[in-house]
SERO-4910 file (N, C-alpha, C, O; in steps of 0.05 Angstrom, whole numbers):
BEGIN
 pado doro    nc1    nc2    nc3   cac1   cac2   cac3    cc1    cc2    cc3    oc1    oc2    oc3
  Unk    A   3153   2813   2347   3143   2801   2322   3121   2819   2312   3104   2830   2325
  Unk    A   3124   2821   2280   3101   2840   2269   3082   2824   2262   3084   2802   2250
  Unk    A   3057   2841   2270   3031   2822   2257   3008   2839   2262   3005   2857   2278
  Unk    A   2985   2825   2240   2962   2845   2236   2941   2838   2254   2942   2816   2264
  Unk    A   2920   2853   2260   2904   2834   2280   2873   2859   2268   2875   2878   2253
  Unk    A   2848   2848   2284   2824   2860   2283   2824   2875   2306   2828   2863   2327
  Unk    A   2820   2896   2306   2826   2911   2334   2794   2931   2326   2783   2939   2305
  Unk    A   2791   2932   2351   2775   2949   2368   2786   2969   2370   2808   2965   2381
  Unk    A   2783   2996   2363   2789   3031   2364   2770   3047   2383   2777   3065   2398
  Unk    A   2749   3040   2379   2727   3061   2394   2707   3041   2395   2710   3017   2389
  Unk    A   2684   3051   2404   2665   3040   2409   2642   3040   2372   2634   3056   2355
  Unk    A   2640   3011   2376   2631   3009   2340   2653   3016   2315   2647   3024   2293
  Unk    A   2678   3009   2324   2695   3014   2300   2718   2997   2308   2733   2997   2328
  Unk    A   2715   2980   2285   2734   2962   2279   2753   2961   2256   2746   2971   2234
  Unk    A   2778   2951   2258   2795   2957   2235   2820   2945   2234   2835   2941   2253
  Unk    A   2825   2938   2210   2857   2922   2216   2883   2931   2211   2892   2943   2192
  Unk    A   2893   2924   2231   2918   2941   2236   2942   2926   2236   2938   2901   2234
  Unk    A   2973   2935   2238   2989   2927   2241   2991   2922   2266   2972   2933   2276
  Unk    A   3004   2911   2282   3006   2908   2307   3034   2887   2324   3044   2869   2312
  Unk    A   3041   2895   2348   3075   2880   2351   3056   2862   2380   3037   2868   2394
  Unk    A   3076   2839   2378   3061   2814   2390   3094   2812   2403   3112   2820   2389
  Unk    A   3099   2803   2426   3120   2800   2443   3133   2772   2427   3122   2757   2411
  Unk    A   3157   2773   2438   3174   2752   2422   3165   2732   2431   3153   2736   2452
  Unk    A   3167   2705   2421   3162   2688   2427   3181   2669   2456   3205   2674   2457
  Unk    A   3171   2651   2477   3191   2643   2489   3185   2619   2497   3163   2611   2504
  Unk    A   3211   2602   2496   3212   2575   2491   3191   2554   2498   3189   2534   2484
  Unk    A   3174   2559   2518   3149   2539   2519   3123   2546   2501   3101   2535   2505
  Unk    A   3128   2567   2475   3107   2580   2469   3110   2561   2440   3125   2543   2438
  Unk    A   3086   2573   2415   3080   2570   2394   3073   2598   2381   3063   2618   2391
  Unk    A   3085   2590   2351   3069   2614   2327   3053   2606   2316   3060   2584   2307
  Unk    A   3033   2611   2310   3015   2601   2293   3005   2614   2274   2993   2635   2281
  Unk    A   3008   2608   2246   2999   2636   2231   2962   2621   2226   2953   2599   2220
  Unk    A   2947   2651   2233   2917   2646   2227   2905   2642   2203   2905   2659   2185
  Unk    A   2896   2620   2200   2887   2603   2175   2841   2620   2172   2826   2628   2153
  Unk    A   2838   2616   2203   2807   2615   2206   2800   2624   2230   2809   2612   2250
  Unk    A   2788   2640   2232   2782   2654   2264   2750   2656   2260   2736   2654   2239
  Unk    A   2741   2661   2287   2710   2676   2278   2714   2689   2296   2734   2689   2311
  Unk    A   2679   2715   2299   2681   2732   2328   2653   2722   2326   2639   2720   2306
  Unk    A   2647   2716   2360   2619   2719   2371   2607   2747   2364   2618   2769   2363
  Unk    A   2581   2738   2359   2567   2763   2360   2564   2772   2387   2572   2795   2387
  Unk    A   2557   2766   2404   2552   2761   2431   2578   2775   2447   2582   2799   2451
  Unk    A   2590   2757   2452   2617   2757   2470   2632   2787   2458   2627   2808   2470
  Unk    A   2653   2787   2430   2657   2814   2418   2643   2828   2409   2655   2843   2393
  Unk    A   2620   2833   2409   2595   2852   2401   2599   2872   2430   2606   2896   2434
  Unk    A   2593   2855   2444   2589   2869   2482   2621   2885   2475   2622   2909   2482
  Unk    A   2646   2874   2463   2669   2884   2477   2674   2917   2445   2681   2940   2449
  Unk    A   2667   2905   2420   2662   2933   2401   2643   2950   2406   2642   2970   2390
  Unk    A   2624   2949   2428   2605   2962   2444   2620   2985   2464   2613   3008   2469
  Unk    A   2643   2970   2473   2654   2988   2493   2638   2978   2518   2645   2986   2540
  Unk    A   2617   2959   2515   2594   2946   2546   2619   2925   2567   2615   2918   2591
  Unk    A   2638   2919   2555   2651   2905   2582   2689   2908   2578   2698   2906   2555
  Unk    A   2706   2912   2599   2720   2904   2593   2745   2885   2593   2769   2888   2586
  Unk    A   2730   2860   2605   2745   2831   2609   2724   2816   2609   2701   2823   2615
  Unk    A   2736   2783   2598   2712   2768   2608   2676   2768   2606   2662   2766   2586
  Unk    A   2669   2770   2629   2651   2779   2637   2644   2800   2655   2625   2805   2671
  Unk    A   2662   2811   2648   2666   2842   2668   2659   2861   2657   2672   2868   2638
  Unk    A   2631   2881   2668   2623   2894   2651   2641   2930   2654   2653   2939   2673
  Unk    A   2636   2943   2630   2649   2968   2628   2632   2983   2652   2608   2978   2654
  Unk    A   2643   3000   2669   2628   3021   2690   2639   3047   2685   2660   3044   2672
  Unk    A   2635   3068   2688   2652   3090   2677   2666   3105   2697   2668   3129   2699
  Unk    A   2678   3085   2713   2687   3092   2742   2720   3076   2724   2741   3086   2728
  Unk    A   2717   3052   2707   2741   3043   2691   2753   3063   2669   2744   3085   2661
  Unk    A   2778   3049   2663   2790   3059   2637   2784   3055   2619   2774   3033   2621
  Unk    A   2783   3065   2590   2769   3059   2569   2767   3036   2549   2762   3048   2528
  Unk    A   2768   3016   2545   2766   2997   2536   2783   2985   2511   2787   2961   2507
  Unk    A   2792   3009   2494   2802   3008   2473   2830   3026   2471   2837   3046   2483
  Unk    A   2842   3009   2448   2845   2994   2427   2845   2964   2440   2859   2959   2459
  Unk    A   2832   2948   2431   2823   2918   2444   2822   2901   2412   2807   2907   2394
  Unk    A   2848   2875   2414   2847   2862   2395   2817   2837   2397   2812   2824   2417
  Unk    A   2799   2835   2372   2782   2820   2374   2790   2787   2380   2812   2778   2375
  Unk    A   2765   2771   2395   2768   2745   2391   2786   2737   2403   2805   2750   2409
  Unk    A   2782   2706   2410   2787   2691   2428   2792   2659   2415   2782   2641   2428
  Unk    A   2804   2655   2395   2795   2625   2384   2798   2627   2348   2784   2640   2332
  Unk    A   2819   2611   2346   2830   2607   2310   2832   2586   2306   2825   2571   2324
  Unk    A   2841   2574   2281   2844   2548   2268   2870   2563   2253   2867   2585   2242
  Unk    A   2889   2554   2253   2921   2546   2240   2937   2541   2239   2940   2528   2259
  Unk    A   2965   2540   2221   2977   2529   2214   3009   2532   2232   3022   2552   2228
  Unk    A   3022   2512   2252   3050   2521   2263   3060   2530   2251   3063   2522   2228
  Unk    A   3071   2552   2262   3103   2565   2237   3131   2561   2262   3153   2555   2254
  Unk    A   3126   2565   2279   3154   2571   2301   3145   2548   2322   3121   2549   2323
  Unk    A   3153   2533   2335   3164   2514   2359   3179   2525   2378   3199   2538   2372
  Unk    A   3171   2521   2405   3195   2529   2425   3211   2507   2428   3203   2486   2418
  Unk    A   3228   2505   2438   3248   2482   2442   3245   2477   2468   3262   2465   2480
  Unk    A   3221   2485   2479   3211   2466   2509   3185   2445   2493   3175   2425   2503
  Unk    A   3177   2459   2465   3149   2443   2459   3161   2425   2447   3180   2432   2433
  Unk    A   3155   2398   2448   3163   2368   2438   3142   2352   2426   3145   2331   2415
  Unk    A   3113   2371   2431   3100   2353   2412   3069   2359   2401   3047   2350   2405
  Unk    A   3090   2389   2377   3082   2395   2358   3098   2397   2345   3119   2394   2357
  Unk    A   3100   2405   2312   3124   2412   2293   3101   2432   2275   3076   2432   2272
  Unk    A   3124   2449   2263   3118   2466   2244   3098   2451   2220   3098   2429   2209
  Unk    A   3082   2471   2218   3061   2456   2187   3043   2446   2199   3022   2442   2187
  Unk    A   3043   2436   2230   3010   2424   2226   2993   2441   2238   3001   2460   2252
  Unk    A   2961   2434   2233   2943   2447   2241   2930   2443   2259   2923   2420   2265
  Unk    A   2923   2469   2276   2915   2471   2298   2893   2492   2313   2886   2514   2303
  Unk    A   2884   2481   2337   2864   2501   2347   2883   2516   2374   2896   2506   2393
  Unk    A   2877   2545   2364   2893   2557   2387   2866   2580   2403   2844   2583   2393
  Unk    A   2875   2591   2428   2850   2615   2437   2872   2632   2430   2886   2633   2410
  Unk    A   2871   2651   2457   2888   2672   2445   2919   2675   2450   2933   2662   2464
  Unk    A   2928   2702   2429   2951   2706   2429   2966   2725   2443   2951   2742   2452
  Unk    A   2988   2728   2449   2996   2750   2471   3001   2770   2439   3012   2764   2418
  Unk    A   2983   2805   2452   2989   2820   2437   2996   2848   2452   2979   2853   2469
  Unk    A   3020   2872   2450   3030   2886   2465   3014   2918   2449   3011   2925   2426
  Unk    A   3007   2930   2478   3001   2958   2469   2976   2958   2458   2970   2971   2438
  Unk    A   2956   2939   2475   2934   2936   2473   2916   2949   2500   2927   2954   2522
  Unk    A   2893   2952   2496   2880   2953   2535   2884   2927   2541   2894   2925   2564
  Unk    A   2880   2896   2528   2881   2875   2541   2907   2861   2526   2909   2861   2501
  Unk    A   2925   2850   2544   2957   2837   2516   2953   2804   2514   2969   2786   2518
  Unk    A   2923   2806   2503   2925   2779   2486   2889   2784   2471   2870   2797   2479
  Unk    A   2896   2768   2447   2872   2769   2430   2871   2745   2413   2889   2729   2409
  Unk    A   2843   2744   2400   2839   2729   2377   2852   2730   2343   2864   2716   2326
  Unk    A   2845   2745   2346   2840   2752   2307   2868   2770   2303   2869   2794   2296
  Unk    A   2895   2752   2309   2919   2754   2298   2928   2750   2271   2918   2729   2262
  Unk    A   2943   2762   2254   2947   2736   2231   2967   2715   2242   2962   2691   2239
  Unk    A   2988   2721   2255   3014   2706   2266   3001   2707   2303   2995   2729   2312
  Unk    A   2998   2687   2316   2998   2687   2347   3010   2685   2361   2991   2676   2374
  Unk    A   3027   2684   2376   3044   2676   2397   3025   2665   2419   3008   2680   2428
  Unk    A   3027   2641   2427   3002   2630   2452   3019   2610   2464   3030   2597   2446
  Unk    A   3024   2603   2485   3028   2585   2506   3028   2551   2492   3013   2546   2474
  Unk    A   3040   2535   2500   3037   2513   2488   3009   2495   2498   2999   2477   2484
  Unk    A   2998   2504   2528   2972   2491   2537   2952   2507   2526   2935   2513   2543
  Unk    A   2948   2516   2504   2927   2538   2496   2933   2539   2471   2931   2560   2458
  Unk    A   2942   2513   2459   2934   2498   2431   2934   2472   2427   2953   2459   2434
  Unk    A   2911   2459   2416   2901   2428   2410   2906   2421   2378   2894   2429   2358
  Unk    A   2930   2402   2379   2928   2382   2352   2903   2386   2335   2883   2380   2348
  Unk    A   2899   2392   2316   2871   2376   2295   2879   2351   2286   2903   2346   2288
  Unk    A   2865   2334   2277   2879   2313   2251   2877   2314   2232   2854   2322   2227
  Unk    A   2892   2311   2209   2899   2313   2187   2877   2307   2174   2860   2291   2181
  Unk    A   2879   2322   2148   2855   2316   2129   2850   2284   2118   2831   2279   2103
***
Protein backbone atom coordinates (compact mmCIF):
# COMPACT_ATOMS: atom_id res chain seq x y z
CA UNK A 1 0.00 0.00 0.00
CA UNK A 2 1.20 3.60 -0.93
CA UNK A 3 1.37 6.24 1.56
CA UNK A 4 3.09 9.42 2.77
CA UNK A 5 4.56 9.63 6.12
CA UNK A 6 7.07 12.25 8.22
CA UNK A 7 10.28 10.60 8.07
CA UNK A 8 13.44 11.18 9.62
CA UNK A 9 16.55 11.38 6.86
CA UNK A 10 19.49 12.46 8.89
CA UNK A 11 20.04 13.81 11.94
CA UNK A 12 17.82 17.29 12.18
CA UNK A 13 16.05 16.74 8.85
CA UNK A 14 12.77 15.96 8.41
CA UNK A 15 10.57 15.59 5.39
CA UNK A 16 7.64 14.06 3.71
CA UNK A 17 7.82 11.43 1.66
CA UNK A 18 6.13 8.81 -0.21
CA UNK A 19 6.46 5.69 1.38
CA UNK A 20 5.09 1.64 0.92
CA UNK A 21 3.39 0.23 4.18
CA UNK A 22 2.92 -3.73 3.88
CA UNK A 23 -0.41 -5.02 2.81
CA UNK A 24 -2.82 -5.17 5.05
CA UNK A 25 -3.85 -8.69 6.86
CA UNK A 26 -7.01 -9.86 8.02
CA UNK A 27 -6.80 -9.08 11.83
CA UNK A 28 -5.49 -5.58 10.88
CA UNK A 29 -7.02 -1.94 10.15
CA UNK A 30 -6.43 1.13 7.64
CA UNK A 31 -6.80 4.11 8.99
CA UNK A 32 -6.41 7.16 6.99
CA UNK A 33 -4.65 10.07 9.39
CA UNK A 34 -7.05 12.73 10.26
CA UNK A 35 -4.52 14.25 13.40
CA UNK A 36 -1.21 13.14 14.67
CA UNK A 37 1.22 15.11 16.87
CA UNK A 38 5.12 14.48 17.63
CA UNK A 39 6.60 14.83 21.16
CA UNK A 40 9.05 17.20 21.45
CA UNK A 41 10.76 15.04 23.80
CA UNK A 42 10.35 11.42 22.69
CA UNK A 43 10.91 12.38 18.49
CA UNK A 44 13.20 15.27 19.13
CA UNK A 45 15.78 12.56 20.94
CA UNK A 46 14.89 10.23 17.69
CA UNK A 47 15.42 13.59 14.71
CA UNK A 48 18.57 14.00 16.94
CA UNK A 49 19.84 10.70 15.83
CA UNK A 50 20.22 10.45 20.30
CA UNK A 51 18.32 7.02 20.42
CA UNK A 52 17.37 4.32 18.38
CA UNK A 53 14.24 2.48 19.89
CA UNK A 54 12.12 3.24 22.68
CA UNK A 55 14.28 4.18 25.17
CA UNK A 56 17.31 2.94 23.76
CA UNK A 57 19.87 5.27 23.38
CA UNK A 58 22.02 5.71 19.94
CA UNK A 59 25.93 4.40 20.81
CA UNK A 60 28.10 4.49 17.78
CA UNK A 61 28.97 0.95 18.20
CA UNK A 62 24.89 0.79 16.42
CA UNK A 63 23.58 1.30 12.94
CA UNK A 64 22.47 4.55 11.94
CA UNK A 65 19.24 5.48 12.87
CA UNK A 66 17.71 6.77 9.79
CA UNK A 67 15.41 6.97 7.57
CA UNK A 68 12.95 6.59 10.75
CA UNK A 69 9.15 7.31 10.21
CA UNK A 70 8.06 9.99 13.01
CA UNK A 71 5.54 9.39 15.91
CA UNK A 72 3.74 7.05 17.65
CA UNK A 73 -0.09 8.05 18.03
CA UNK A 74 -2.99 9.57 15.49
CA UNK A 75 -6.63 10.32 15.55
CA UNK A 76 -8.63 8.82 12.29
CA UNK A 77 -10.86 7.87 10.20
CA UNK A 78 -11.37 3.63 9.17
CA UNK A 79 -11.01 3.14 5.56
CA UNK A 80 -10.28 -0.89 5.28
CA UNK A 81 -11.58 -3.75 7.94
CA UNK A 82 -10.03 -7.10 8.15
CA UNK A 83 -12.54 -9.78 8.05
CA UNK A 84 -11.13 -11.17 11.45
CA UNK A 85 -12.11 -7.40 12.86
CA UNK A 86 -15.94 -7.51 13.87
CA UNK A 87 -16.08 -4.58 15.76
CA UNK A 88 -15.15 -1.72 13.91
CA UNK A 89 -16.53 -0.56 10.37
CA UNK A 90 -15.24 1.79 7.87
CA UNK A 91 -15.92 5.75 8.62
CA UNK A 92 -15.54 5.73 12.19
CA UNK A 93 -13.14 7.50 14.21
CA UNK A 94 -10.41 6.43 15.96
CA UNK A 95 -7.23 6.43 18.12
CA UNK A 96 -4.52 4.34 16.64
CA UNK A 97 -0.31 4.20 17.81
CA UNK A 98 1.60 3.00 15.20
CA UNK A 99 1.57 1.74 11.73
CA UNK A 100 3.57 -1.02 10.12
CA UNK A 101 5.91 0.87 7.61
CA UNK A 102 8.53 -1.11 5.16
CA UNK A 103 12.14 0.11 4.28
CA UNK A 104 12.44 2.03 7.25
CA UNK A 105 15.42 1.52 10.19
CA UNK A 106 12.28 0.84 12.43
CA UNK A 107 8.86 -0.95 10.24
CA UNK A 108 6.34 0.90 12.11
CA UNK A 109 5.62 4.68 12.73
CA UNK A 110 3.35 7.51 13.60
CA UNK A 111 2.81 10.19 11.16
CA UNK A 112 1.37 7.96 8.23
CA UNK A 113 -1.34 9.44 6.10
CA UNK A 114 -3.01 5.78 5.49
CA UNK A 115 -1.77 3.14 8.59
CA UNK A 116 -1.95 -0.26 8.60
CA UNK A 117 -1.96 -1.22 12.64
CA UNK A 118 -3.12 -4.38 14.34
CA UNK A 119 -6.66 -4.39 15.51
CA UNK A 120 -5.40 -4.27 19.53
CA UNK A 121 -3.58 -0.98 18.76
CA UNK A 122 -6.76 1.00 17.94
CA UNK A 123 -9.56 2.46 20.44
CA UNK A 124 -13.18 3.50 19.27
CA UNK A 125 -13.69 7.45 19.91
CA UNK A 126 -17.42 8.44 20.22
CA UNK A 127 -19.12 10.17 17.96
CA UNK A 128 -19.51 13.82 17.88
Amino acid sequence: MNAHAVVFTAPNVAEYLPVRCPDPEPNEVVVRTTRSWISNGTEGSFLRGERIAGDTPYTPADPWPFPIVAGYQKIGVVEWVGPEVNDLAVGETVFATVGKVAGMFSPRGGQISHSVAPRDQIWKLPSH
